[in-house]
C-alpha positions as CSV (number, residue, x, y, z in Angstrom):
1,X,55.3,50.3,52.4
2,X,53.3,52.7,51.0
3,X,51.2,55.0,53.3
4,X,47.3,54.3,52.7
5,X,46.1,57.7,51.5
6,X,48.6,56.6,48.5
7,X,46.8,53.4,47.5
8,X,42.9,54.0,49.1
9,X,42.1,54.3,45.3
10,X,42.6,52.2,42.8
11,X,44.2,54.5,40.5
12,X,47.3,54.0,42.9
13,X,47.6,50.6,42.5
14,X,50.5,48.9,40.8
15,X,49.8,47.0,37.3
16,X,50.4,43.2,38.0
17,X,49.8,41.5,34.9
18,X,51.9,38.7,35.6
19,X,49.5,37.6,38.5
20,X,48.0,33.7,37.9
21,X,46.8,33.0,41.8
22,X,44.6,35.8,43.8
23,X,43.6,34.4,47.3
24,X,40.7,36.8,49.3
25,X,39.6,36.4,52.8
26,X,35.7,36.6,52.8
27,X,34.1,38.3,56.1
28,X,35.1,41.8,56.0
29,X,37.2,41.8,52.5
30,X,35.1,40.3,49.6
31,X,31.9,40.2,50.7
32,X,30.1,43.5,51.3
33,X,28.3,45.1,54.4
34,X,25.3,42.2,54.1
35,X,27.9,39.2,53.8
36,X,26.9,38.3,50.5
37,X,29.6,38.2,47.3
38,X,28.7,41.3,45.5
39,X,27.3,41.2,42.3
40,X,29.9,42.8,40.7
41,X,32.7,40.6,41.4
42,X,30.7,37.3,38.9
43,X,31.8,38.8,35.7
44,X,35.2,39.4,37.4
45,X,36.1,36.4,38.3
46,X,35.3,34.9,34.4
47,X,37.5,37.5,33.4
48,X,40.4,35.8,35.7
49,X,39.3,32.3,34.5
50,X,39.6,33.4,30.8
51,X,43.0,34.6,31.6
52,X,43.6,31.2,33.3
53,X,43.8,33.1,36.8
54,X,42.9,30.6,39.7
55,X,41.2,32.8,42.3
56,X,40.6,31.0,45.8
57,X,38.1,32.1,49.1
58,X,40.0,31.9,52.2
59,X,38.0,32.0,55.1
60,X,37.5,30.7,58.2
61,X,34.1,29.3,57.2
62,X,33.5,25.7,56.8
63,X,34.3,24.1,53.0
64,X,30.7,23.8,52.4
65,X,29.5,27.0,53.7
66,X,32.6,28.3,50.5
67,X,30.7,26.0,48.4
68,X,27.4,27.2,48.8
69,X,28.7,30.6,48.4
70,X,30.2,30.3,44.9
71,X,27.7,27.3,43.9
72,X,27.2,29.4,40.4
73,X,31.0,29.3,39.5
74,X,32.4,26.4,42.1
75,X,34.1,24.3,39.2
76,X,37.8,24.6,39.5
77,X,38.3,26.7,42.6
78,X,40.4,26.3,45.1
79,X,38.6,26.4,48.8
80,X,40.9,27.4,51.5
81,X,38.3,26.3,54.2
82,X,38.6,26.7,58.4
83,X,41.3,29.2,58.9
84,X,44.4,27.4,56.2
85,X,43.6,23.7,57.9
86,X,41.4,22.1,55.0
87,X,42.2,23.1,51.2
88,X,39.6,21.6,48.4
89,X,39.6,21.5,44.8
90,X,37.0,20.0,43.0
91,X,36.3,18.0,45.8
92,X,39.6,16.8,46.1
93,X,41.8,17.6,49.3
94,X,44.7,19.5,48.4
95,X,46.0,19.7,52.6
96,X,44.7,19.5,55.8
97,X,45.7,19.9,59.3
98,X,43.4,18.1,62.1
99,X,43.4,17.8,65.8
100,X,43.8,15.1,68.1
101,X,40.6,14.1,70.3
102,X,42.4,14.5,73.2
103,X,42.9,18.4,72.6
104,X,39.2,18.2,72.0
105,X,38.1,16.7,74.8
106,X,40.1,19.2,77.0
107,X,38.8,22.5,75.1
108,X,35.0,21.0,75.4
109,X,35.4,20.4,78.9
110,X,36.9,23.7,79.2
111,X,34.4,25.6,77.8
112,X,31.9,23.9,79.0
113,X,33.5,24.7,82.7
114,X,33.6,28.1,81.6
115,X,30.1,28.1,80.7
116,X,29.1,26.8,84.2
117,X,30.9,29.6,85.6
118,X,29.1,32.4,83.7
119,X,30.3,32.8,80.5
120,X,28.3,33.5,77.4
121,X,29.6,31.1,75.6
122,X,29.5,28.7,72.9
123,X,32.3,25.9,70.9
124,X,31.5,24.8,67.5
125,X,33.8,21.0,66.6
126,X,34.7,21.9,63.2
127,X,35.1,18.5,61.1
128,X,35.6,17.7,57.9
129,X,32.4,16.9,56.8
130,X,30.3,19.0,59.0
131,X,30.4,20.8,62.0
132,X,29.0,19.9,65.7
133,X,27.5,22.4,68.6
134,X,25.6,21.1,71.5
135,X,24.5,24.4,72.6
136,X,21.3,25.3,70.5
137,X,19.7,28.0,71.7
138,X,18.1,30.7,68.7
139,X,21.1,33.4,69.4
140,X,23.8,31.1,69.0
141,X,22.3,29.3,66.8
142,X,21.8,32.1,64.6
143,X,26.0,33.2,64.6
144,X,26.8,29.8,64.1
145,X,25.0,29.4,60.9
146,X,25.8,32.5,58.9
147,X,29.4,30.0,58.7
148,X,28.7,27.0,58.8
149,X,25.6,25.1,56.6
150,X,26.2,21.8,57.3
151,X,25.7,21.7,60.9
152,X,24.7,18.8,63.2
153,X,23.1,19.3,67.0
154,X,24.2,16.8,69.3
155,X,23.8,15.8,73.0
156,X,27.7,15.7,73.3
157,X,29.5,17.2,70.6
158,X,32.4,15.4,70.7
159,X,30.2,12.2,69.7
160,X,31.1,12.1,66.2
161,X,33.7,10.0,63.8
162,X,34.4,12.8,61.9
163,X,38.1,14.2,61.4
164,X,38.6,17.5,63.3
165,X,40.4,20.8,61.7
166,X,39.4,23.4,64.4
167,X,37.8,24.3,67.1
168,X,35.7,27.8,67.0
169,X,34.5,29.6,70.3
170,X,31.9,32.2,70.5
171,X,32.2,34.4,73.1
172,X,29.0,36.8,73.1
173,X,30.9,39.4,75.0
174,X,33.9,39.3,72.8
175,X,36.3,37.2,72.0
176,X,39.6,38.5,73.9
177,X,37.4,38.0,77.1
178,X,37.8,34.6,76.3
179,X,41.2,34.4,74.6
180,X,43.0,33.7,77.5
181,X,41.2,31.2,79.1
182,X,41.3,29.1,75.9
183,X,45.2,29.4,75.5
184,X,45.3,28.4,78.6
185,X,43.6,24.8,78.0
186,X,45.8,24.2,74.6
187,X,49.6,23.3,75.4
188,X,51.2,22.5,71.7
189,X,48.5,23.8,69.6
190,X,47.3,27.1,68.6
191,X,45.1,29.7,69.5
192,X,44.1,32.9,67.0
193,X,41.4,35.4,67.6
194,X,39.7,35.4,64.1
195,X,36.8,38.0,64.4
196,X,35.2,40.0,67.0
197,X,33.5,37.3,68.8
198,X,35.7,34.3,67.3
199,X,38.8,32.2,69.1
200,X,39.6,29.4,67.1
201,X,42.1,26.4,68.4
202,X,44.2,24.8,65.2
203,X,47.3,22.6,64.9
204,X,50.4,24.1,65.6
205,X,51.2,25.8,61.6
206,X,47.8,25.5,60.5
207,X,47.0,29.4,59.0
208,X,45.9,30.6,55.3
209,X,49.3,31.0,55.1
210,X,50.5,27.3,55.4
211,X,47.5,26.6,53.0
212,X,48.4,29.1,50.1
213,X,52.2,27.7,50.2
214,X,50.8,24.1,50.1
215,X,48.3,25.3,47.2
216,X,51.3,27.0,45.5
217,X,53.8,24.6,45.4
218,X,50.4,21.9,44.1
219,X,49.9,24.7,41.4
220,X,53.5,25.7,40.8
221,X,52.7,29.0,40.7
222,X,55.3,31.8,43.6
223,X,54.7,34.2,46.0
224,X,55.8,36.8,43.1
225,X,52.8,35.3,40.9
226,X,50.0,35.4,43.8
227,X,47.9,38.2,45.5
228,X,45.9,38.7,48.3
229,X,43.4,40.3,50.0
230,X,42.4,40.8,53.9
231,X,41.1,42.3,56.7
232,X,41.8,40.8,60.0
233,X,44.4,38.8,62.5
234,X,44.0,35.6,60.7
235,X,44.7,37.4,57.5
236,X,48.6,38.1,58.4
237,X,50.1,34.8,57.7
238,X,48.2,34.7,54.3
239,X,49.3,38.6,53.4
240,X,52.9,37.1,54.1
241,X,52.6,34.2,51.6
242,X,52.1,36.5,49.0
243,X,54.3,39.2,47.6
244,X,51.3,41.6,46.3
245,X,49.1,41.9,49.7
246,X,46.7,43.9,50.3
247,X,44.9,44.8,53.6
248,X,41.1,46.7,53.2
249,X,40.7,50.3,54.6
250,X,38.6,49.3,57.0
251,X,40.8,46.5,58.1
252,X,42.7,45.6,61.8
253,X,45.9,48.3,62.1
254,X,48.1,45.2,62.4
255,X,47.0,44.2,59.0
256,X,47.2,47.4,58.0
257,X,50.9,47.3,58.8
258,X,51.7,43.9,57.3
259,X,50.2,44.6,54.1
260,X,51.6,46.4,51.4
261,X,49.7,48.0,49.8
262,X,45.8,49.2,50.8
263,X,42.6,48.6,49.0
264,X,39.3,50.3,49.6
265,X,36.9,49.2,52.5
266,X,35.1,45.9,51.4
267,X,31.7,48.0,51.9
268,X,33.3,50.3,48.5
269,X,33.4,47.2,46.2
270,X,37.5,47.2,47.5
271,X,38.5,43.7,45.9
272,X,36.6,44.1,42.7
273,X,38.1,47.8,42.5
274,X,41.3,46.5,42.7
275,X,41.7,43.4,40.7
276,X,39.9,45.5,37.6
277,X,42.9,48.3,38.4
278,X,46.0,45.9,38.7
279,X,45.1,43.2,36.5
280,X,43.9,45.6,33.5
281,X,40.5,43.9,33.4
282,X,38.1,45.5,30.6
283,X,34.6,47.0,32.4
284,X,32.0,44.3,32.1
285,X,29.4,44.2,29.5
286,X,26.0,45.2,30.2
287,X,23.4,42.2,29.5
288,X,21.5,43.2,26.4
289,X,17.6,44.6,26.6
């Protein structure tokens, strides 16, 4: 692999011309220091649409929180939604990987023993057409929805008919406080500590991973053809999907490791920097006046 002083620049990165699938996790990797796409990665992605290269947020946001994201340029792309377990297209589910309402029942009533005891805590019921919280207090309130814009309040969250994909705990304190009291309360499912503050219970399999070989074998397109980006645990099955992966400086050292090759921090444009350098894309055109 190389080392990262070799490939912090784009000038070191290889030419991949060949590319027809580039999958990029979202917090931490494409979008910037203020979570928002950054305005320079628009005329980028036409560039890859007029080469006919699919490019695809993977995230573990919610599939309409994606949506509202790319709403400019949403026709045709692929969301990879909730950590691998729902895939969209054109509002069309590609895969998806749900839990059974007995594991949901348990890791409420978990949580909300934990929360009895102390904890600063709260679990977000991740469905398929929205999500579900039943704590609603401003602070929570306000992490929740920076991923997750259709959200409903209930008395008890599990009181839905919605399918579930995942399960998301916010621990205030950090999430490997937490991380082991929620393993503890899933038996044949899984358990991945997806940000800072995030622990998210999935089916056993379910990861951006699973998704992008599910989306490649719908697209036809190999690992040889497909490249990613990403920052964090949740990342490492997806780097491992495809053969041209690369981890952001600023990213986790495990995903540092796994990836091989390094872009620049997602705070220094790092994506965008990248696909221009490896794909050969021309500089984009200045709007007239």
């Amino acid at each position: 692999m190389p080392h990262p002083a070799d490939t912090a620049s784009p000038t070191g990165v290889p030419s991949l011309p060949h590319v027809r699938l580039v999958i990029a996790d979202m917090d931490g990797t494409l979008l910037d220091g203020a979570g928002e796409v950054p305005a320079t990665f628009w005329p980028v992605l036409q560039q890859l649409r007029d080469r006919g290269v699919l490019f695809s947020p993977a995230s573990g946001r919610q599939c309409a929180t994606l949506q509202q994201l790319f709403r400019a340029a949403s026709e045709g792309m692929v969301f990879i939604a909730e950590n691998g377990t729902y895939v969209v297209r054109d509002g069309r589910e590609v895969s998806s990987r749900t839990l059974r309402t007995a594991l949901v029942e348990a890791v409420v009533g978990g949580v909300r023993d934990l929360v009895a005891d102390g904890a600063d805590i709260g679990i977000v019921v991740c469905g398929k057409r929205s999500a579900y919280i039943e704590r609603a207090d401003d602070a929570f309130l306000a992490e929740v929805r920076r991923y997750y814009v259709a959200l409903d309040v209930l008395g008890d969250v599990t009181d839905h008919d919605d399918e579930i994909l995942k399960l998301a705990v916010f621990d205030f304190a950090g999430a490997e406080n937490t991380a082991p009291a929620v393993r503890g309360l899933v038996v044949d499912e899984q358990v991945v500590v997806s940000g800072e503050h995030w622990i998210d219970v999935m089916s056993a399999g379910a990861d951006k991973g699973a998704a992008v070989r599910d989306l490649q074998r719908e697209l036809g397109i190999t690992p040889a053809q497909t490249m990613a980006f990403g920052d964090y645990l949740n990342d490492l099955e997806l780097l491992a999907a495809c053969e041209h992966s690369f981890a952001m400086a600023n990213a986790h050292p495990e995903i540092l490791d796994a990836a091989r090759h390094v872009a620049p921090a997602n705070t220094e444009d790092g994506v965008v920097r990248v696909l221009r350098a490896a794909l050969g894309l021309p500089p984009a055109v200045p709007p007239a006046g």
